[in-house]
N, CA, C and O atoms as a MOPAC input file, in Angstrom:
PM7 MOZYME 1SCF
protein

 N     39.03600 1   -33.18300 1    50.89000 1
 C     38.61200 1   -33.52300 1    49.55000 1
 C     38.93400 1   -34.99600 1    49.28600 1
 O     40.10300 1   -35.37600 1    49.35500 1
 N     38.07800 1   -35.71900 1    49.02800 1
 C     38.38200 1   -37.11100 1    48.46600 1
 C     39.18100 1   -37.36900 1    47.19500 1
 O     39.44400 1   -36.57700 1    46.29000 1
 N     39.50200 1   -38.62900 1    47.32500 1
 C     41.11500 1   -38.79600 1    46.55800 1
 C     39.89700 1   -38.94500 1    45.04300 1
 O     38.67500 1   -38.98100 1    45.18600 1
 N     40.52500 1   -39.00300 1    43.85000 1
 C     39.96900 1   -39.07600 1    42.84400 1
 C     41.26900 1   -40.19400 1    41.75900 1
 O     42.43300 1   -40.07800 1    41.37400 1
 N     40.23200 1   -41.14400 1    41.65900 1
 C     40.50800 1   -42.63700 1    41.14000 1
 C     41.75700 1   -41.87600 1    39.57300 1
 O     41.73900 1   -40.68400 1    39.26900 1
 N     42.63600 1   -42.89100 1    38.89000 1
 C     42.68700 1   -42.72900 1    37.68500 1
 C     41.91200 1   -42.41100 1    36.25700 1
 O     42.18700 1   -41.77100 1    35.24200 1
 N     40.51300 1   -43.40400 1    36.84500 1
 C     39.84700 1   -43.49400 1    36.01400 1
 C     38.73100 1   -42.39500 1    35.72200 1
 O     38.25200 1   -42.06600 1    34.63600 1
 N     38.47300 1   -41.95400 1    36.91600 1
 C     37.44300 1   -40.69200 1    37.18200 1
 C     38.32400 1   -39.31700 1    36.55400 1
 O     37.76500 1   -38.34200 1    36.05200 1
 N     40.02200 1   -39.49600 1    36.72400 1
 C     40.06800 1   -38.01500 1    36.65300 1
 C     40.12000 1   -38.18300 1    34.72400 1
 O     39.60900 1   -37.29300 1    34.04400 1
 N     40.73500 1   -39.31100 1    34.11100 1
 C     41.07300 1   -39.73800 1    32.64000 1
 C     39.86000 1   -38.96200 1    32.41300 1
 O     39.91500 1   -37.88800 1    31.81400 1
 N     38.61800 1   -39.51100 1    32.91800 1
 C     37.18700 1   -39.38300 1    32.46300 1
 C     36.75400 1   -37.68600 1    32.26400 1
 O     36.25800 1   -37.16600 1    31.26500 1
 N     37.12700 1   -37.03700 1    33.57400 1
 C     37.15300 1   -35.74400 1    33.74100 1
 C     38.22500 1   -34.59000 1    32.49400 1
 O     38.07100 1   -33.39600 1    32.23600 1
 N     39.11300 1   -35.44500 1    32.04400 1
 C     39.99200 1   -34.94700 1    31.49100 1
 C     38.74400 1   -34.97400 1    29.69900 1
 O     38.09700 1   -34.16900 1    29.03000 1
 N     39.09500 1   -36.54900 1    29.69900 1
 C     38.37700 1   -36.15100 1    28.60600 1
 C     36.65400 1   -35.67400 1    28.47500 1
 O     35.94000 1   -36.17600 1    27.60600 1
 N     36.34200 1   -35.06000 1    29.06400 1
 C     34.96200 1   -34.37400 1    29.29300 1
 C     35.55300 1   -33.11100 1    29.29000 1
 O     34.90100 1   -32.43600 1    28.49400 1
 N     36.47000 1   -32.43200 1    29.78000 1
 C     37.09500 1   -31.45800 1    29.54800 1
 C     37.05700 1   -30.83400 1    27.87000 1
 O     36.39300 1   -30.07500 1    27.16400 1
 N     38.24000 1   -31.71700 1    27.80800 1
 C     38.27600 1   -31.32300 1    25.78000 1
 C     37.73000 1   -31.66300 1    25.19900 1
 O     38.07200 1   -31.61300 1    24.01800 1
 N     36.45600 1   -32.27700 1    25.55300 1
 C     34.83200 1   -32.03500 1    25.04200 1
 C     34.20100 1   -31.20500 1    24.92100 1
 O     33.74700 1   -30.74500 1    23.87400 1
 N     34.03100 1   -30.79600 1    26.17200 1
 C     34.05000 1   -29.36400 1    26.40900 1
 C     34.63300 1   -28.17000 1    25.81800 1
 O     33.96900 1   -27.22000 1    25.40400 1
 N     35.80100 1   -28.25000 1    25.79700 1
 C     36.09100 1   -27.51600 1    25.35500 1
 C     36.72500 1   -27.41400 1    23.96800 1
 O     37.30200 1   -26.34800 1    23.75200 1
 N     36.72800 1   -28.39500 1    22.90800 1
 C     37.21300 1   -29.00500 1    21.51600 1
 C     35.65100 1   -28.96900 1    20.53900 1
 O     35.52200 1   -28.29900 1    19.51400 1
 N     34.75800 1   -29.69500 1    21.04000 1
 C     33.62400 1   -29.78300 1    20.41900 1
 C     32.40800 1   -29.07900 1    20.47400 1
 O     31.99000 1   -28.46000 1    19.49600 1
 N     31.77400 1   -29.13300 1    21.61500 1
 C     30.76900 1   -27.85900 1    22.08300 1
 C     30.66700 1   -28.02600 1    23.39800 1
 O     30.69300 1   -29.08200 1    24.03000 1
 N     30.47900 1   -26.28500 1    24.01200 1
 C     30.40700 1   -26.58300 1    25.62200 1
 C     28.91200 1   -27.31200 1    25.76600 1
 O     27.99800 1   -27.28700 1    24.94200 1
 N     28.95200 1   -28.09800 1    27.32400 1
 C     28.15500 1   -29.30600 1    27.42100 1
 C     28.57400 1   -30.46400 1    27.03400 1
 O     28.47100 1   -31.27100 1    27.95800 1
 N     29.07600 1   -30.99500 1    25.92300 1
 C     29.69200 1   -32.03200 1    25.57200 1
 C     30.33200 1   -33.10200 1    26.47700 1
 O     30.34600 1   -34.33300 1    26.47500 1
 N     30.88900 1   -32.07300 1    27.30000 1
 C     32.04400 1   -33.11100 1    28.46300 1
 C     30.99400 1   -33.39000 1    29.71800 1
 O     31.14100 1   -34.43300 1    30.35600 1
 N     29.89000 1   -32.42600 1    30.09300 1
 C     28.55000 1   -33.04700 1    30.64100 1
 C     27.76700 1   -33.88100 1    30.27600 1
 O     27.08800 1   -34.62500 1    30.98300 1
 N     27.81200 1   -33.80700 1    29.06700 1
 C     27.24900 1   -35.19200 1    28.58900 1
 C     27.72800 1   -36.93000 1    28.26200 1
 O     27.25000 1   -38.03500 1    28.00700 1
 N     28.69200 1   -36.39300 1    28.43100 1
 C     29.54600 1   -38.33000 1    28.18000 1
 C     29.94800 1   -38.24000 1    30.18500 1
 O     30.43400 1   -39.20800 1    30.77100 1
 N     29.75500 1   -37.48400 1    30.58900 1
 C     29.83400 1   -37.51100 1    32.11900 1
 C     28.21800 1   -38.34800 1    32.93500 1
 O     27.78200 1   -38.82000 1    33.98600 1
 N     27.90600 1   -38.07900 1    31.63700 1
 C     26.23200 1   -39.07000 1    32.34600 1
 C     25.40700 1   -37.84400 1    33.00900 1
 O     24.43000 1   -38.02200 1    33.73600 1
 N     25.85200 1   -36.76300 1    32.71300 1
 C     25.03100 1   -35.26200 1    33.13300 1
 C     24.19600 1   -34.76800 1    32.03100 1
 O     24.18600 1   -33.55100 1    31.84600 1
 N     23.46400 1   -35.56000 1    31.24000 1
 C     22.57900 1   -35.35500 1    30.63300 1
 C     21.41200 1   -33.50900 1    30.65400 1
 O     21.24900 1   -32.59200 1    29.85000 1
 N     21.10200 1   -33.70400 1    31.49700 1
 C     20.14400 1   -32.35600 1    31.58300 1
 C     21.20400 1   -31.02700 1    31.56700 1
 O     21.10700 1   -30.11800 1    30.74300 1
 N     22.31100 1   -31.09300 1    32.71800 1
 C     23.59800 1   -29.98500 1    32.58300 1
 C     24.04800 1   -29.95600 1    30.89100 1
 O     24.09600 1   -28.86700 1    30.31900 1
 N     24.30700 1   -30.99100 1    30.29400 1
 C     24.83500 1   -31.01400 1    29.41300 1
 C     24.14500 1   -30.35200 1    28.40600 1
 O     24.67000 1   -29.39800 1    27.83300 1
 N     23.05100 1   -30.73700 1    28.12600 1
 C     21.58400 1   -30.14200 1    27.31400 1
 C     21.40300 1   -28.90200 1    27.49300 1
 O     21.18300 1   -28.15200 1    26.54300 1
 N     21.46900 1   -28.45900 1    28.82100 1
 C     21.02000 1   -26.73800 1    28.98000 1
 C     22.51100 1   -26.28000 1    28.54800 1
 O     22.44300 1   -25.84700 1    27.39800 1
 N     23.68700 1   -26.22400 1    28.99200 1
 C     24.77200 1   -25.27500 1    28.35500 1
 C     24.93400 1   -25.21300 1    26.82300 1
 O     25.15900 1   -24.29400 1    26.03600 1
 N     24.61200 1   -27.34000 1    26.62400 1
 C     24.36200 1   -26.98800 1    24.98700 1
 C     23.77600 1   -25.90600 1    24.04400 1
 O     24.25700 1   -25.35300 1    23.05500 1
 N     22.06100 1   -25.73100 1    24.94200 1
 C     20.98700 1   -25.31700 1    23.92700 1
 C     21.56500 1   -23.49900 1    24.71000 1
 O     21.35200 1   -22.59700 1    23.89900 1
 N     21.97600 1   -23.17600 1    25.59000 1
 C     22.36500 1   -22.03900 1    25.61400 1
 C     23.36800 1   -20.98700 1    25.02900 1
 O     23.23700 1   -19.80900 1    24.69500 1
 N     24.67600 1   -22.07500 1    25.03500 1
 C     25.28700 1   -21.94700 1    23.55000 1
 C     24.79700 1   -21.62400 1    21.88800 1
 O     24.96900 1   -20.72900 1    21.06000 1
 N     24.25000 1   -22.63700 1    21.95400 1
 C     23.14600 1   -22.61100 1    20.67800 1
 C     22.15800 1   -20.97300 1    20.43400 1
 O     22.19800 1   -20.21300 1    19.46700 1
 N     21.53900 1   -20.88900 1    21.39800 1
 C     21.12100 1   -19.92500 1    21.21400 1
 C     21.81100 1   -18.26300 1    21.28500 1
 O     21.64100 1   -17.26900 1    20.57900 1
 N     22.54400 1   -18.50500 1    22.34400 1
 C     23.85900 1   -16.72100 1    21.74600 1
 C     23.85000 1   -17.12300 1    21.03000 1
 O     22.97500 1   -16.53500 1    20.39300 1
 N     24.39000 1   -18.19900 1    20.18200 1
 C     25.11300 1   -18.18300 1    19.03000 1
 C     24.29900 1   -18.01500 1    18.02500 1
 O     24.85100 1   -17.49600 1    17.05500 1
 N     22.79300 1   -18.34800 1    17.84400 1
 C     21.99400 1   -18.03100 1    17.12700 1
 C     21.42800 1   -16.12800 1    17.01200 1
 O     21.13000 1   -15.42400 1    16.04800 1
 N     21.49400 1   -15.86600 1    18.50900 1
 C     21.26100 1   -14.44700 1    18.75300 1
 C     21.99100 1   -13.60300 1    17.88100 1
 O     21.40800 1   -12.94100 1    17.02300 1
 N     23.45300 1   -13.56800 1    18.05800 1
 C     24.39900 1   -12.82600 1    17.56500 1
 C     25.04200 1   -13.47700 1    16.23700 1
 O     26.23700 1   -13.41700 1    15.94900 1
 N     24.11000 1   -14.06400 1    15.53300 1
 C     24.20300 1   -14.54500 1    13.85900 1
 C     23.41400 1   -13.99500 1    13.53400 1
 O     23.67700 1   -13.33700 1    12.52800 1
 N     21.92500 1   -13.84400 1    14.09500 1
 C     21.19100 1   -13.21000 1    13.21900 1
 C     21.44800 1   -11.47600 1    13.44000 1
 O     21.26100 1   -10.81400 1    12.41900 1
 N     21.86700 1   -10.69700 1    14.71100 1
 C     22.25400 1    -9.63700 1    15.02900 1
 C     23.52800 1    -9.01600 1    14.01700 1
 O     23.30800 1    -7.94800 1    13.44600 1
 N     24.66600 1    -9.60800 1    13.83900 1
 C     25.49500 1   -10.05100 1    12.43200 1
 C     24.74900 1    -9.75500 1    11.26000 1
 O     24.88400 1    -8.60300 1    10.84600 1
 N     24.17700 1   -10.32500 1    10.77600 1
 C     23.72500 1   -10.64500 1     9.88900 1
 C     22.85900 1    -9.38200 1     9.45100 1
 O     23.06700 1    -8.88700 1     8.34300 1
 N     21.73800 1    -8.77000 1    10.43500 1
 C     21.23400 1    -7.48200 1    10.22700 1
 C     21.88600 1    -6.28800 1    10.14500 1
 O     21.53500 1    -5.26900 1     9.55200 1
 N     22.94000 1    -6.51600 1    10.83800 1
 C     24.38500 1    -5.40000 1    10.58900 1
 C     24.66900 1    -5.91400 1     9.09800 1
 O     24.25200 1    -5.38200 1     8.07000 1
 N     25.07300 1    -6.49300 1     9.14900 1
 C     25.67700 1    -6.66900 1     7.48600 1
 C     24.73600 1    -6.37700 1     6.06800 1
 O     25.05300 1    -5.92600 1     4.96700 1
 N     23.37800 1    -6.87200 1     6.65600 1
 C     22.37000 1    -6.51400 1     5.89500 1
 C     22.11700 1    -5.01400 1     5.44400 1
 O     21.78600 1    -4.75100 1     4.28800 1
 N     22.32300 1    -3.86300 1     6.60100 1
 C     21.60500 1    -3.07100 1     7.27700 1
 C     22.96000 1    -1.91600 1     6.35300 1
 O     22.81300 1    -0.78900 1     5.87900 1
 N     24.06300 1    -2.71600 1     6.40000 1
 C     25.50200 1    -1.80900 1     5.78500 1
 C     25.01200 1    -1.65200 1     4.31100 1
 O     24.64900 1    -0.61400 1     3.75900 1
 N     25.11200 1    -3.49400 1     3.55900 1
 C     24.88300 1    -3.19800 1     2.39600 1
 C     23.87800 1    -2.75700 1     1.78000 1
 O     24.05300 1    -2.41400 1     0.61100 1
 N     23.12400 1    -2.68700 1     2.11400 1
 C     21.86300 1    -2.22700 1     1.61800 1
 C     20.94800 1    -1.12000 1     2.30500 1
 O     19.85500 1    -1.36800 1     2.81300 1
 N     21.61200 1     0.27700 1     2.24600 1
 C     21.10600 1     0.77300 1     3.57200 1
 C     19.51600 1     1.48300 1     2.70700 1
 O     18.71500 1     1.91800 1     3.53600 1
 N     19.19600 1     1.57500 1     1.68500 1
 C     17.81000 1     2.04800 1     1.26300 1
 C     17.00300 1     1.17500 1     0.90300 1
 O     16.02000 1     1.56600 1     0.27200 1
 N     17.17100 1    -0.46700 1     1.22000 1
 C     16.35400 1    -1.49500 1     1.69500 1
 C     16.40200 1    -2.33900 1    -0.04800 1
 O     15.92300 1    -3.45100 1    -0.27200 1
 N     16.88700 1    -1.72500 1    -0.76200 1
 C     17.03600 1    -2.55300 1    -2.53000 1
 C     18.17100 1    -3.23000 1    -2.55600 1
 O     19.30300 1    -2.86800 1    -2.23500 1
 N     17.72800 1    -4.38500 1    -3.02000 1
 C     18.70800 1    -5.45500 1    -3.51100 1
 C     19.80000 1    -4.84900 1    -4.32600 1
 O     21.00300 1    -4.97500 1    -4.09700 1
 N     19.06900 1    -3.95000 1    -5.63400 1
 C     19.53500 1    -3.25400 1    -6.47300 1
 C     21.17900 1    -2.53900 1    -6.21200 1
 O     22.32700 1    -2.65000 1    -6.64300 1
 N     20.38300 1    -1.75200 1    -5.20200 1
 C     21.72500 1    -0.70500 1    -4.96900 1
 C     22.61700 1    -1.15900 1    -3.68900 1
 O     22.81200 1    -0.55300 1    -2.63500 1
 N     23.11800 1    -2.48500 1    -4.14600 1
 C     24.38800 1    -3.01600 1    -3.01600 1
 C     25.43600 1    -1.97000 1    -2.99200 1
 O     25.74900 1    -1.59400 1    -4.12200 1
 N     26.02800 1    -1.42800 1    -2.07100 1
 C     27.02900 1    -0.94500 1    -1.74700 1
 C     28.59000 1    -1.63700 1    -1.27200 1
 O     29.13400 1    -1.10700 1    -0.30400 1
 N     29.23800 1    -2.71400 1    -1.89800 1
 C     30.64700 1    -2.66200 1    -1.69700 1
 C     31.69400 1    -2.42300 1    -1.62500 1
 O     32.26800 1    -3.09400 1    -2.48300 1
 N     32.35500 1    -1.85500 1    -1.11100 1
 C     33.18300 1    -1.19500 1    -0.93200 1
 C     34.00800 1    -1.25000 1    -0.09800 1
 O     33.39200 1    -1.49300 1     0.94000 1
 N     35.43900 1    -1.14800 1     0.19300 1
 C     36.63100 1    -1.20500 1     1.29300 1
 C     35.76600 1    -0.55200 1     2.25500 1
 O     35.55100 1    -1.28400 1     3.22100 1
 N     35.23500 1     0.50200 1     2.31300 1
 C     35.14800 1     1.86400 1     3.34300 1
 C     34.12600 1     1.05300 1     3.94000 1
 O     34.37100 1     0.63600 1     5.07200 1
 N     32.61200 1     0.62500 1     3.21300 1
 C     31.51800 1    -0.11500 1     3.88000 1
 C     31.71400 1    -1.72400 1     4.63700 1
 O     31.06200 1    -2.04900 1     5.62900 1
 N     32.72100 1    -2.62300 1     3.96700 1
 C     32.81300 1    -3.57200 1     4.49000 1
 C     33.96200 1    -3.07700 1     5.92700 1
 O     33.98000 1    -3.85400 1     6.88200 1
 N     34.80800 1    -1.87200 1     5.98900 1
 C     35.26700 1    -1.95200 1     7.29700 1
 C     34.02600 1    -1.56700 1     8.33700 1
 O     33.78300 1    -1.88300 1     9.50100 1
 N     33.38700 1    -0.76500 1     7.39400 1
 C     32.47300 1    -0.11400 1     8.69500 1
 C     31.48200 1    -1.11600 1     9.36900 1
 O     31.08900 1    -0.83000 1    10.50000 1
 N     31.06400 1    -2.21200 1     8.80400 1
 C     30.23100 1    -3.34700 1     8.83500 1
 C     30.95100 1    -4.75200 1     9.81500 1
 O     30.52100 1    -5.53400 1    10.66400 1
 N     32.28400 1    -4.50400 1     9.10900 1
 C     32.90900 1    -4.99800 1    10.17700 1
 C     33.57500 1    -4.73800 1    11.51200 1
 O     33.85000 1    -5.59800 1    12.34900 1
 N     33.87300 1    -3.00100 1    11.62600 1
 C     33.79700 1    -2.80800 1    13.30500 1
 C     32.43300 1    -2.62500 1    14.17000 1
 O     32.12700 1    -2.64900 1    15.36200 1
 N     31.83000 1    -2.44400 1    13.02000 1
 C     30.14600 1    -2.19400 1    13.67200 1
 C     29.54200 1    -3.73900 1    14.38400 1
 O     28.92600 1    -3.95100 1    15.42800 1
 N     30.12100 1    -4.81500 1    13.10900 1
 C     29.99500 1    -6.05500 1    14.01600 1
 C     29.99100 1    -7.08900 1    15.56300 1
 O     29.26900 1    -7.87100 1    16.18200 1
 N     32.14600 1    -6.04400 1    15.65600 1
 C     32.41300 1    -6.13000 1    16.77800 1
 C     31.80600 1    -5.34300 1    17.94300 1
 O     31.81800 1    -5.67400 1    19.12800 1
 N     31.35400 1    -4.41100 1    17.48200 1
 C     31.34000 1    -2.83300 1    18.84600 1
 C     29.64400 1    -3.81300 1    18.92300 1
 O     29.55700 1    -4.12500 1    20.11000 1
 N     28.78100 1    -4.19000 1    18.41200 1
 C     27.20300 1    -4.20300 1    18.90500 1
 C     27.13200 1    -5.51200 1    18.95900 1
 O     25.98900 1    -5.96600 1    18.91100 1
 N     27.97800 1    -6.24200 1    19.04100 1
 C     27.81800 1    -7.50400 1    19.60400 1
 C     29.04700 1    -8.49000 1    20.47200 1
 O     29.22900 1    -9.69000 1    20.67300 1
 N     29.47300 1    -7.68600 1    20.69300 1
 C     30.67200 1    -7.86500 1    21.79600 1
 C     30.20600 1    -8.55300 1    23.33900 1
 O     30.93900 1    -9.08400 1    24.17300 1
 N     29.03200 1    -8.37900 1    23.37200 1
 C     28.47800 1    -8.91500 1    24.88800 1
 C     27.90400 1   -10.43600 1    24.38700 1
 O     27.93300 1   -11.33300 1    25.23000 1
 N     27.64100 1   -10.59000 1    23.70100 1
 C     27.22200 1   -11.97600 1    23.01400 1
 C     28.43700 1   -12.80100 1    23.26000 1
 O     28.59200 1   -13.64400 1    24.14300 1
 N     29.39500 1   -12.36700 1    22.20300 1
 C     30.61000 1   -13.16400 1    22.44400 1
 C     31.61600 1   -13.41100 1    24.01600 1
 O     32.41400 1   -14.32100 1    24.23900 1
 N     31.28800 1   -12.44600 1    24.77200 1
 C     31.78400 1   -12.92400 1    25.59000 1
 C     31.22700 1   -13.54000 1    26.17600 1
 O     32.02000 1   -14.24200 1    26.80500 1
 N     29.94900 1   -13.84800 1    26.49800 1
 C     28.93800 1   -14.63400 1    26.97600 1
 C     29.21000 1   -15.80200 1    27.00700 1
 O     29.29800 1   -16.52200 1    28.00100 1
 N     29.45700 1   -16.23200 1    25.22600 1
 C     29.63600 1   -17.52000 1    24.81700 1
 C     30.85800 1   -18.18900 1    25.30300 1
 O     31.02100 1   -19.34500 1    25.69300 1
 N     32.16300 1   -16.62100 1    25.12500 1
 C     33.40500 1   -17.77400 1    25.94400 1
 C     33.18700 1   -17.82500 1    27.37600 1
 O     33.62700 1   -18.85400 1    27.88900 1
 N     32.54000 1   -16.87200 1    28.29300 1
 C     32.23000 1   -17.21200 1    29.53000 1
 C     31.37500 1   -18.85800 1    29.59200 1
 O     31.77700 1   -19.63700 1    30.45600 1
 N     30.48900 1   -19.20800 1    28.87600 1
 C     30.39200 1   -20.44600 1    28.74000 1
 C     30.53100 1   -21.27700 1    28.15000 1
 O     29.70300 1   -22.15600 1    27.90900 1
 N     31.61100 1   -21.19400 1    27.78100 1
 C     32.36600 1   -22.09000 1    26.99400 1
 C     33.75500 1   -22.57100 1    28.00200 1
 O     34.05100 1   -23.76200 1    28.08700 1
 N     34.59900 1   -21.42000 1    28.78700 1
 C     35.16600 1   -21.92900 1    29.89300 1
 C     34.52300 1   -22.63900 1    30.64300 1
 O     34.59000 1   -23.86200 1    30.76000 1
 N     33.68700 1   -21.69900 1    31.34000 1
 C     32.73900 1   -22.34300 1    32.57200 1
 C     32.19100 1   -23.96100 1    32.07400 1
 O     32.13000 1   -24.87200 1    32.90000 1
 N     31.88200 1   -24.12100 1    30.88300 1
 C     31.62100 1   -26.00200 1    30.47700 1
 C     32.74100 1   -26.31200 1    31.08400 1
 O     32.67800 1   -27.05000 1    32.06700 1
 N     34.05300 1   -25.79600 1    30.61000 1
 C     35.38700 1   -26.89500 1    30.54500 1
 C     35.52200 1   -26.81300 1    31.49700 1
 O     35.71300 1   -27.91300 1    32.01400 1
 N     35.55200 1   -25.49000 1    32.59800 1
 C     35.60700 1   -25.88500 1    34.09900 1
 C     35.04900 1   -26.71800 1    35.28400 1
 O     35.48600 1   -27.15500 1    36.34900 1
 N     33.77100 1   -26.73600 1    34.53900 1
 C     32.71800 1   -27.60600 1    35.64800 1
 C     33.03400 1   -29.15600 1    34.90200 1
 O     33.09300 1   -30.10100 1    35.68800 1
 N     33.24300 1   -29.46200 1    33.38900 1
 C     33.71700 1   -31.00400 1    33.50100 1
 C     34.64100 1   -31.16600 1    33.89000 1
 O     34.74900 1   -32.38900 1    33.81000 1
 N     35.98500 1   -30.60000 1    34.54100 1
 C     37.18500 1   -31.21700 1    34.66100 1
 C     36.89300 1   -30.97900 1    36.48100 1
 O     37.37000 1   -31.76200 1    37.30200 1
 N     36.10200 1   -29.86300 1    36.84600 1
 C     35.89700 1   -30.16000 1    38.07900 1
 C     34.76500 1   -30.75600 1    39.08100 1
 O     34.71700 1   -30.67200 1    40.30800 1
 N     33.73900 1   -31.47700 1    38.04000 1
 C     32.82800 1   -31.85600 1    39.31500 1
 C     32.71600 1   -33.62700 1    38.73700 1
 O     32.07800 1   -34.45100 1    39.39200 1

């Protein structure tokens, strides 16, 4: 393995907690990895868009389960159920996102 300068690894470091502080891709992108950086970005972006609006129809779907504005249902009992229902049907999203959200911070601090 070739030796790696001060300046390359500083660089690597901070592409790292770019990566991993601001949004994954980030630390690909001040790395001059433009296109890497762009696709983990917009892939990020999109779980994260997936499982907001998936959220969001759960939450919708709790309070309002006979489709009227009218008859909101709040309640302790409905907001827990809305909120484990959150976790249990979108649990593969989120790990997705920290799987790439490491994997950014790993590939800037290692390539």
């Amino acid at each position: 393995m070739p030796e790696i300068s001060d300046s390359e690894r500083k660089a690597r470091r901070r592409a790292a907690l770019l990566s991993g502080l601001v949004m994954p891709g980030a630390g690909q992108w001040s790395l001059g990895r433009r296109k890497a950086g762009a696709a983990i970005a917009a892939a990020a972006l999109l779980l994260l868009a997936l499982m907001s609006v998936r959220v969001f129809l759960v939450v919708y779907h709790g309070l309002v389960p006979d489709g009227e504005l009218i008859n909101l249902r709040i309640t302790p009992a409905a907001i827990s159920a809305i909120h484990r229902r959150a976790y249990v049907e979108n649990w593969p999203f989120l790990v997705a996102i920290i799987a790439l959200w490491a994997g950014s911070v790993w590939d800037a601090l290692k390539r």
